[in-house]
N, C-alpha and C positions, 0 to 999 in steps of 0.2 A: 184609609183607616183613620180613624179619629179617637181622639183619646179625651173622656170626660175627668178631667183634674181633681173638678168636685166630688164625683162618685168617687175616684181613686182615693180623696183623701178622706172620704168617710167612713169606706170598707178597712182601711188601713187600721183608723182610728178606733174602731169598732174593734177591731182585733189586738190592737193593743190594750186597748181597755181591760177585752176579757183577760186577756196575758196578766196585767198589772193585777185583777182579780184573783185570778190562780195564786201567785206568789207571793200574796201580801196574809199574813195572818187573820182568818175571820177577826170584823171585832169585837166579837165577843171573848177569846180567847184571853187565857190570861197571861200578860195583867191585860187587861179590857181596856182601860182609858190609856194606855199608851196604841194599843191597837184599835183602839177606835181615835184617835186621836192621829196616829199615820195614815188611814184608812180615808180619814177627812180631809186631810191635806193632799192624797194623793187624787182623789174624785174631786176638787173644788171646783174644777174646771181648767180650762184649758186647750190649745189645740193639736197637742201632741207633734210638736213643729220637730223635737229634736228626737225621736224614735221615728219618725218617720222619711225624716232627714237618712238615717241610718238605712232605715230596711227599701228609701229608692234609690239610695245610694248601691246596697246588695246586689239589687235587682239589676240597676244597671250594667252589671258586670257581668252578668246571668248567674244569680245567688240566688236562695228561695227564701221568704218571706221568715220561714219558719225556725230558719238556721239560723239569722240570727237575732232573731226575737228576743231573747233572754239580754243579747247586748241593749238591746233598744229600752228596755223596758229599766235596766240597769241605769244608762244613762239619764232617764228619764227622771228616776228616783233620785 
């Protein structure tokens, strides 16, 4: 069995992103420029090194991705 690191950390990434989506207020919401303004700084980029750190760290324990998403995303912010 082989394990692609790369894919792991894109699927990962991918799902934290949408996570970080979910819980961040649209920007258009008001007030707008503070939430477009968080909303900026959390998309600028990135490789989501320390939520992912988090959720293989879960997993290695046998945790599920999903449980503790919210930490990950948390500490992210």
């Amino acid at each position: 069995m082989s394990f692609d690191l790369a894919r792991y950390l894109a699927d990962v990434r991918r799902e934290v992103d949408a996570a970080l989506d979910r819980y961040l207020p649209p920007k258009d919401a008001p007030p707008a420029t503070v939430h477009e303004a968080m909303r900026y700084s959390v998309f600028a980029g990135g490789k989501r090194l320390r939520p992912i750190l988090v959720i293989a760290g879960a997993e290695a324990v046998g945790g599920k991705m999903e449980r503790v998403l919210p930490t990950a995303c948390a500490l992210e912010l």
